[in-house]
TORLUMLO-207431 format. One line per 5 residues: number of its first residue (from 1); their letters; for each residue x negated, y, z of N, C-alpha, C. Coordinates in steps of 0.2 Angstrom, whole numbers, plus 5000, padded with zeros to 4 digits. Example, Ala and Ser with C-alpha at 12.3 -4.5 7.8 and 13.67 -1.06 7.14 Angstrom:
1> as> 4934:4972:5039:4938:4978:5039:4934:4984:5039 | 4936:4989:5035:4932:4995:5036:4936:5000:5039
This chain:
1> xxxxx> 4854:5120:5180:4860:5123:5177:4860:5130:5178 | 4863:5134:5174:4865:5140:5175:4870:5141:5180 | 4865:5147:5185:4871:5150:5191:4874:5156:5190 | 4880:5156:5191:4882:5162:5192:4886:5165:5200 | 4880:5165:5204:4881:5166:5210:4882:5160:5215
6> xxxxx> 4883:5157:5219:4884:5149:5222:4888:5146:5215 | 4890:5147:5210:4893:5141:5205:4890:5141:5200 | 4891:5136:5197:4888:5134:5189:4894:5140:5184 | 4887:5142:5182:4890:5148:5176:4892:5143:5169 | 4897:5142:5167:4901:5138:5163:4900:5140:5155
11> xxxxx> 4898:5148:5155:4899:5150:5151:4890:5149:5148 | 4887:5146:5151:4880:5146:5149:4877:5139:5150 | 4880:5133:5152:4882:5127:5155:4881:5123:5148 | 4876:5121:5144:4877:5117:5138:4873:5110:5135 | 4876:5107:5135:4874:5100:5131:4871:5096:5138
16> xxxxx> 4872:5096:5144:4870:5093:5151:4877:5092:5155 | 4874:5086:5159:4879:5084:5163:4879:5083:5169 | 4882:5083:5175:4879:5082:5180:4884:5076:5184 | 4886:5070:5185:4889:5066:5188:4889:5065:5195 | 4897:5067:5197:4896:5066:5204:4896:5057:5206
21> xxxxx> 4896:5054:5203:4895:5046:5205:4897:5041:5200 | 4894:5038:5200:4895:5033:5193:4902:5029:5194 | 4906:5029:5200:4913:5028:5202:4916:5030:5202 | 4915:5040:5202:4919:5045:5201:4917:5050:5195 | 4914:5049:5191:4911:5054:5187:4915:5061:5187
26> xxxxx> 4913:5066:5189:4916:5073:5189:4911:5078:5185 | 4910:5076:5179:4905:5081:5176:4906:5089:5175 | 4899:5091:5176:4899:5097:5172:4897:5098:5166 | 4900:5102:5160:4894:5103:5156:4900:5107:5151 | 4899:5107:5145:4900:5113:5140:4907:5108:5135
31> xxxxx> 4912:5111:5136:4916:5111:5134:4917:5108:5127 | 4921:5102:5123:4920:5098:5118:4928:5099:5116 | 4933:5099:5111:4940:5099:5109:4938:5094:5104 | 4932:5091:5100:4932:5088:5093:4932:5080:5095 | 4937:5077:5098:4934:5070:5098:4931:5066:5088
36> xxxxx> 4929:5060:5091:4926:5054:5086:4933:5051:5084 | 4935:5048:5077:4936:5044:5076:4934:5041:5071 | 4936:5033:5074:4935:5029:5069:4940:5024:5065 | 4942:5023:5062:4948:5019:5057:4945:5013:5053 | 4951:5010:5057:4950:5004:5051:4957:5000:5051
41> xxxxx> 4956:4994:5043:4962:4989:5044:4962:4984:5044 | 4968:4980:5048:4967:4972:5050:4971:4970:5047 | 4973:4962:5049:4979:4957:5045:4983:4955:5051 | 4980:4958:5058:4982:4958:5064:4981:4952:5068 | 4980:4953:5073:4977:4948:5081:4976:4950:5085
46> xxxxx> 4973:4947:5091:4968:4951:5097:4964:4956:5095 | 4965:4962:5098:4959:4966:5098:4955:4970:5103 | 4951:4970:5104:4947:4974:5110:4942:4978:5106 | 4940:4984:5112:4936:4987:5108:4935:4992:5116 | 4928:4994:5117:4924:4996:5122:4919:5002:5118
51> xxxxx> 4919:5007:5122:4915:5013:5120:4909:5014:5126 | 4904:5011:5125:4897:5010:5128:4894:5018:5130 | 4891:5020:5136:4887:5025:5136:4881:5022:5132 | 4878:5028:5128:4871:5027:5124:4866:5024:5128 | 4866:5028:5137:4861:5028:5141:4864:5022:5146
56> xxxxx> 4859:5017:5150:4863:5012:5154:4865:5016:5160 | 4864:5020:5162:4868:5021:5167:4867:5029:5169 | 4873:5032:5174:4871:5040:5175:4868:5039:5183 | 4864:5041:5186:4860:5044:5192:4864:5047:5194 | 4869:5045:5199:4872:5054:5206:4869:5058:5207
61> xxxxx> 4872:5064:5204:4868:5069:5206:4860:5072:5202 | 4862:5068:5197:4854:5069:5192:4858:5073:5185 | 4854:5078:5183:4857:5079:5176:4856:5075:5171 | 4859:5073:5168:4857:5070:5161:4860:5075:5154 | 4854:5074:5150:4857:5081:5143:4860:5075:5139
66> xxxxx> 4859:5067:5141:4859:5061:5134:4864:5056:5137 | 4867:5057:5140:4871:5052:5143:4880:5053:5141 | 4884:5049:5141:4892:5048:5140:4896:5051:5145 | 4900:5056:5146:4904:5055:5150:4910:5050:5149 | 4914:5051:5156:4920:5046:5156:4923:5045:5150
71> xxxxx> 4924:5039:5146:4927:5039:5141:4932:5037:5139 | 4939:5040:5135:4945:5038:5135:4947:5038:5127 | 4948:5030:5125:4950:5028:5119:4954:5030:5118 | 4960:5031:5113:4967:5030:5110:4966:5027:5104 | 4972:5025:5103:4971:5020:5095:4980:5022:5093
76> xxxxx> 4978:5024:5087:4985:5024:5084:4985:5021:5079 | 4995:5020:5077:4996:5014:5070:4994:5022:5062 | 4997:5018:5058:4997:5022:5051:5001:5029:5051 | 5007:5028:5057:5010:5033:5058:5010:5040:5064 | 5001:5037:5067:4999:5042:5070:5004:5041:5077
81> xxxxx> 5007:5035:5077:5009:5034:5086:5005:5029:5090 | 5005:5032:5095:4999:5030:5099:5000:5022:5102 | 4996:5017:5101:4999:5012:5101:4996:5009:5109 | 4991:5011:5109:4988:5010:5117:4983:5016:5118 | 4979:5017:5127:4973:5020:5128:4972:5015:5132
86> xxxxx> 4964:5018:5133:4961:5017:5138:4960:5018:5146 | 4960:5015:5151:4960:5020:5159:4951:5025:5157 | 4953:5029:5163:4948:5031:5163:4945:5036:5170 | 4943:5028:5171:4941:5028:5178:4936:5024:5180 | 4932:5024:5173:4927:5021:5174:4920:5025:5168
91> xxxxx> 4914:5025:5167:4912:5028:5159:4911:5024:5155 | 4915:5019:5153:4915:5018:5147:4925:5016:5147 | 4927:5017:5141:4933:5014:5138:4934:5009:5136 | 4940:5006:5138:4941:4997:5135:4950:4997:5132 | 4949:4997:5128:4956:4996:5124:4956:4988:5124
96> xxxxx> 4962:4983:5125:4963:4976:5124:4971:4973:5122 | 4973:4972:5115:4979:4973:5115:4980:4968:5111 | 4986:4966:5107:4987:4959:5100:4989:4965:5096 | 4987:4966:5089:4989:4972:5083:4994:4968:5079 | 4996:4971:5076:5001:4968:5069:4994:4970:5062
101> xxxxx> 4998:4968:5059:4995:4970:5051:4996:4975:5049 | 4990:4980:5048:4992:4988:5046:4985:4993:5047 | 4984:4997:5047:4980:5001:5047:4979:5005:5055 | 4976:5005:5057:4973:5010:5062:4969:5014:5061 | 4968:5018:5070:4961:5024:5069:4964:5024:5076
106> xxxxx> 4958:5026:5079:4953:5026:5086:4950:5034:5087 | 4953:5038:5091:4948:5043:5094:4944:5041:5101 | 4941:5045:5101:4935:5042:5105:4936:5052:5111 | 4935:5052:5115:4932:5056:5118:4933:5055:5127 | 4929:5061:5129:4925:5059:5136:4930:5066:5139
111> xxxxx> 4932:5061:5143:4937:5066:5150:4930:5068:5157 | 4932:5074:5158:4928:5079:5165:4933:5079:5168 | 4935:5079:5175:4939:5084:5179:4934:5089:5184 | 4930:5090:5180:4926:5095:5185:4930:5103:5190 | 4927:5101:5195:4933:5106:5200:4930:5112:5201
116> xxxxx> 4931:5118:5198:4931:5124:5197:4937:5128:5195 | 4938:5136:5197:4943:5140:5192:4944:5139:5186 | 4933:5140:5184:4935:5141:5176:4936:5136:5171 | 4938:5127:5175:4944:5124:5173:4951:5122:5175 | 4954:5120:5171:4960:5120:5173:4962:5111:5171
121> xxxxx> 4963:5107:5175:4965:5101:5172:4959:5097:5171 | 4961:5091:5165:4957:5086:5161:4954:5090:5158 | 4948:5090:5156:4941:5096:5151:4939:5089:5146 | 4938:5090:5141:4934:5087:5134:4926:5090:5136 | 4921:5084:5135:4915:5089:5136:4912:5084:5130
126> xxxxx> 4905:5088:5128:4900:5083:5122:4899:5076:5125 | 4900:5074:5119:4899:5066:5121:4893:5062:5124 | 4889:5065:5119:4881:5063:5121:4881:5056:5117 | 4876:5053:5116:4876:5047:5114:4881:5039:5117 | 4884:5037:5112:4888:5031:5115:4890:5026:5108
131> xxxxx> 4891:5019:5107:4890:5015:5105:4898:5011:5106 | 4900:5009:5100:4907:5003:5101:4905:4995:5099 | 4905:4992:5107:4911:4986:5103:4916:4983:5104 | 4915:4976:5101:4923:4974:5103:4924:4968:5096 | 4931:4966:5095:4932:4961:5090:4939:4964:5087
136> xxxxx> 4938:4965:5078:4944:4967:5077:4944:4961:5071 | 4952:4960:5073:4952:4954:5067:4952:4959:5058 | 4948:4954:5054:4948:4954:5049:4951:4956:5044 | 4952:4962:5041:4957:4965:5036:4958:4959:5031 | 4963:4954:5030:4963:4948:5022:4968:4953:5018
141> xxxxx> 4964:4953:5011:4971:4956:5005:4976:4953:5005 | 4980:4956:5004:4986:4953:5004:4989:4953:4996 | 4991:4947:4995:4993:4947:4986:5000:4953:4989 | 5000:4953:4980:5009:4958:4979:5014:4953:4981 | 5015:4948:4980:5019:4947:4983:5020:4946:4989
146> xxxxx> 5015:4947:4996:5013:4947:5004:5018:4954:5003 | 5014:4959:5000:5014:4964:5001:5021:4965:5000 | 5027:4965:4996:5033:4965:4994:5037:4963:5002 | 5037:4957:5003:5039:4953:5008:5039:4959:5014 | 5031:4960:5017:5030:4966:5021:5034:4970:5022
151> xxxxx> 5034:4974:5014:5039:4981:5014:5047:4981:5017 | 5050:4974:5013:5057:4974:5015:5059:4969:5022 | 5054:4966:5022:5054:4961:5028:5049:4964:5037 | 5045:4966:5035:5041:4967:5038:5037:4962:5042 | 5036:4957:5038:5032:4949:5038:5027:4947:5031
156> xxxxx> 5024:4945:5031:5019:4945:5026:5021:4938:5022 | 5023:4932:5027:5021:4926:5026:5029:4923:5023 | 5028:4916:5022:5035:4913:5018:5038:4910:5021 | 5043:4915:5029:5046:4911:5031:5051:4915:5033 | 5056:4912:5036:5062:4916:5038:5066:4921:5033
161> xxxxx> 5066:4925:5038:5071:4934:5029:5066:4930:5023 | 5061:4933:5025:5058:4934:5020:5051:4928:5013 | 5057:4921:5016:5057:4917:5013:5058:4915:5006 | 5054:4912:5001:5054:4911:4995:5063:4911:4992 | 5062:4904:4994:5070:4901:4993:5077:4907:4998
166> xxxxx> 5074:4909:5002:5080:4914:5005:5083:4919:5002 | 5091:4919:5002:5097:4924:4999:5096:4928:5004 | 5092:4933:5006:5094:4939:5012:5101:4942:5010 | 5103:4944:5005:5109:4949:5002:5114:4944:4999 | 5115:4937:4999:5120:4933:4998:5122:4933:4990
171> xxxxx> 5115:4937:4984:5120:4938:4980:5119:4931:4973 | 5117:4927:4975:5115:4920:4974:5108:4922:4970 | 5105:4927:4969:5097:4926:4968:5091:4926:4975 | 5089:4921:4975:5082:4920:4980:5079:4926:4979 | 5075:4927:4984:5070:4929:4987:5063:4931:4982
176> xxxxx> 5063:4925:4980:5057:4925:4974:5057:4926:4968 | 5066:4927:4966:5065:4929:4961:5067:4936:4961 | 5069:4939:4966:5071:4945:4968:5064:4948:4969 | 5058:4946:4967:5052:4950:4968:5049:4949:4962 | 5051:4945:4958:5049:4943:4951:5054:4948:4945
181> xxxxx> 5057:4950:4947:5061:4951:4942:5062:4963:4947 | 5059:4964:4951:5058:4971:4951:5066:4972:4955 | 5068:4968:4957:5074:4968:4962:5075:4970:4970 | 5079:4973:4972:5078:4974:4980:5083:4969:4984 | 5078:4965:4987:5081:4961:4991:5086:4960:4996
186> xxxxx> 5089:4967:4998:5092:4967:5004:5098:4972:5001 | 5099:4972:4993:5103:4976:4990:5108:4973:4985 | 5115:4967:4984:5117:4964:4982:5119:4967:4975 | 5118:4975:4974:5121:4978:4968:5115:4979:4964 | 5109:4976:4966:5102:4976:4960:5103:4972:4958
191> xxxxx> 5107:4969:4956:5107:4964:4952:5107:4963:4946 | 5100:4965:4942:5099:4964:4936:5094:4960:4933 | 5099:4954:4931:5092:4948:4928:5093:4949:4920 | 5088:4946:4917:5088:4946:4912:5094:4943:4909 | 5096:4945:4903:5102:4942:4901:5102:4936:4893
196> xxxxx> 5104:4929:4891:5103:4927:4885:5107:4931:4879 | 5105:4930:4873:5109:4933:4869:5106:4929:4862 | 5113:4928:4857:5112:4925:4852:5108:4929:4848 | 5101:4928:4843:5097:4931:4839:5095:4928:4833 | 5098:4929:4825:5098:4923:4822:5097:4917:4822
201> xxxxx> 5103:4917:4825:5103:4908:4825:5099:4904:4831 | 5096:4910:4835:5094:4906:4841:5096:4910:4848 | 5096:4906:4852:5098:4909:4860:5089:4912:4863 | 5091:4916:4864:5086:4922:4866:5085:4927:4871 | 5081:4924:4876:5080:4929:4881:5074:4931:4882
206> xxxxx> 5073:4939:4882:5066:4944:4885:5068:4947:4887 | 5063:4950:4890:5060:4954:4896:5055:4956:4897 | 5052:4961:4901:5046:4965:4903:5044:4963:4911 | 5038:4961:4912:5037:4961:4919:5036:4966:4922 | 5039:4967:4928:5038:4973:4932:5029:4974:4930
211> xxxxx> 5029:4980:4931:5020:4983:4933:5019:4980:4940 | 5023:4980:4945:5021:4978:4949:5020:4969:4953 | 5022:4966:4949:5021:4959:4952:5016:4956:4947 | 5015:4952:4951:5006:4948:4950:5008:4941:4951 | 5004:4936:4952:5002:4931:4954:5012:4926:4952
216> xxxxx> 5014:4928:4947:5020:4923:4944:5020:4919:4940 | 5025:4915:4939:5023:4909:4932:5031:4910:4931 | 5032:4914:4924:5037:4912:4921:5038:4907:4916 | 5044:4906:4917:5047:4898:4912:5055:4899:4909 | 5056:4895:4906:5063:4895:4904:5067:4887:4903
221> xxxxx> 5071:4886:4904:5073:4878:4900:5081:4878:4898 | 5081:4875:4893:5089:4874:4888:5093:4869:4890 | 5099:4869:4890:5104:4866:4888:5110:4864:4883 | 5112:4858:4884:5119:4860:4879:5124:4856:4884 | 5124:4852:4890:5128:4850:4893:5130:4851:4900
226> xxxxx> 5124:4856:4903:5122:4858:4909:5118:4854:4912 | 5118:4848:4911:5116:4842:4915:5108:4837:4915 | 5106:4840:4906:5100:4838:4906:5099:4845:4902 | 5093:4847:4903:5088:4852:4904:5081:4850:4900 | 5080:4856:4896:5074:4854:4892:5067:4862:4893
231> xxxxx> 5062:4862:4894:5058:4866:4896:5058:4871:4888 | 5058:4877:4888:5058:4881:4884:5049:4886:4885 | 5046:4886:4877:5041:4889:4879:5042:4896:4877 | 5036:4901:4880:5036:4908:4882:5028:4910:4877 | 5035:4913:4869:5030:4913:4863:5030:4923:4864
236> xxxxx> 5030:4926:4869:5029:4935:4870:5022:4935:4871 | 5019:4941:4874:5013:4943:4874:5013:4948:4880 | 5007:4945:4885:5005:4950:4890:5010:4950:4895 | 5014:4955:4899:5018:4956:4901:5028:4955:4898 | 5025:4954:4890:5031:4954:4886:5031:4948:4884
241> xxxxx> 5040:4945:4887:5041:4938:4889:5047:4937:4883 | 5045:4932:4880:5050:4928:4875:5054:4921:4875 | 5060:4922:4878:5061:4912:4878:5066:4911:4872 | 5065:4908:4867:5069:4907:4861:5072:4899:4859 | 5077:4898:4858:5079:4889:4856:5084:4891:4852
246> xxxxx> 5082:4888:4846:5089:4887:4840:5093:4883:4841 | 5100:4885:4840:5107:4885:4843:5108:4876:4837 | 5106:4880:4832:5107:4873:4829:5114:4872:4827 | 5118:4865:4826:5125:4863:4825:5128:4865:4833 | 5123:4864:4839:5127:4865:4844:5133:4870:4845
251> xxxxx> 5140:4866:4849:5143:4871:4850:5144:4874:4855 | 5140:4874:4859:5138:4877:4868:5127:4876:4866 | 5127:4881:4870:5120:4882:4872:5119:4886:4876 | 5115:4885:4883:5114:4886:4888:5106:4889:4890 | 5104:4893:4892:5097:4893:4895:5094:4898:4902
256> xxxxx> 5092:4895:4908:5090:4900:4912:5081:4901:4913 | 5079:4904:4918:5075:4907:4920:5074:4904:4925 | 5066:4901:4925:5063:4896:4930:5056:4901:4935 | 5057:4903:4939:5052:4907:4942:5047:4902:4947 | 5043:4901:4948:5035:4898:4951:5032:4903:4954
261> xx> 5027:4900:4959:5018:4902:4961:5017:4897:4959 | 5010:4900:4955:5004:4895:4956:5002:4891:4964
């Protein structure tokens, strides 16, 4: 290494490291600010994950130009908050936590405390070669309607708040049809469903499906007594929904709106 008088000249000190013990690693070597990341997304689980030195081990007291220093993961959510790190007090990194559903990212870098003036503190040094594993559960796509649920629930699945059949806002429309029909669920003044209306002689309901809902089956069925109900067909096009029944001699006629999954 470069001397500058009995100490390592730091200012000339580059791409080498020198390990005071594979127990204590206190390298020296040329200053690094850029860590690694890496990103990805889950559906959430157990996850772990280990940042391997390249080389199997560092010799006390041997330079290596190709070797890892001490390395300290962090992992952050979508929002850039830090969700766990790694100790680092060993050379390599092991993050091991349960994730929710959502996006992350992982920096990677290697801590010194080399004890000299010309640093001061925790130093970043070049990494040198090193390798990740570990087990991250599987990103599954999530239908629009998962995804909806998520937004206002913050639950993916069909239970509790965010329950098919569940009134979260009390305003007698369910859950599923409050995703079906482009409504906020936790809002009792969206309340706009499609409405019947008399059309030459027939009772007549359309609609536009939001852009945003997928995976729905709309329906319709008729009345004249309340009591027995007759299924109504959907003669629209594409996104553009028609339920039509002629009124006839009837003097009351009735029809609602039947929402499904497949």
């Amino acid at each position: 290494l470069p001397q500058l008088g009995n100490a390592v000249d730091f200012t000339l000190a580059r791409g080498v490291i020198v390990p005071a013990s594979s127990s204590n690693p206190a390298p020296l070597g040329s200053a690094n600010y850029r860590p690694d990341y890496w990103s990805f997304t889950t559906s959430g689980g157990p996850f772990t994950l280990t940042a391997n030195s390249g080389d199997d081990y560092l010799t006390p007291g041997i330079a290596d130009p190709g070797a890892t220093l001490r390395t300290l993961l962090t992992l952050y959510d979508a929002n850039g908050t830090v969700v766990a790190t790694s100790p680092t007090t060993s050379l390599s990194g092991t993050i091991t936590t349960t994730l929710g559903a959502g996006s992350y990212s992982v920096s990677v870098t290697a801590v010194g405390n080399a004890i000299d003036p010309a640093f001061s503190g925790r130093q970043f040094f070049d990494m040198g070669p090193f390798f990740l594993t570990g087990t991250v559960p599987a990103a599954v796509e999530q239908t629009p309607l998962e995804q909806w649920r998520q937004s206002y629930f913050g639950i993916s699945t069909n239970t509790g708040n965010a329950a098919d059949a569940f009134d979260f806002d009390q305003d007698g429309v369910p859950n599923l049809i409050e995703f079906a029909f482009g409504l906020d669920p936790k809002n009792a003044a969206s309340l706009q469903l499609p409405q019947a209306q008399i059309t030459g002689g027939s009772l007549v309901i359309t609609f536009i499906q939001p852009s945003s809902v997928n995976g729905i089956i709309y329906g319709a069925e008729s009345s004249t007594d309340l009591l027995t109900w007759q299924p109504v067909g959907d003669t629209g096009a594409g996104t553009a929904h028609r339920f039509s029944v002629p009124t006839g001699s009837n003097k009351q006629m009735f029809m609602r709106l039947a929402v499904t999954r497949p």
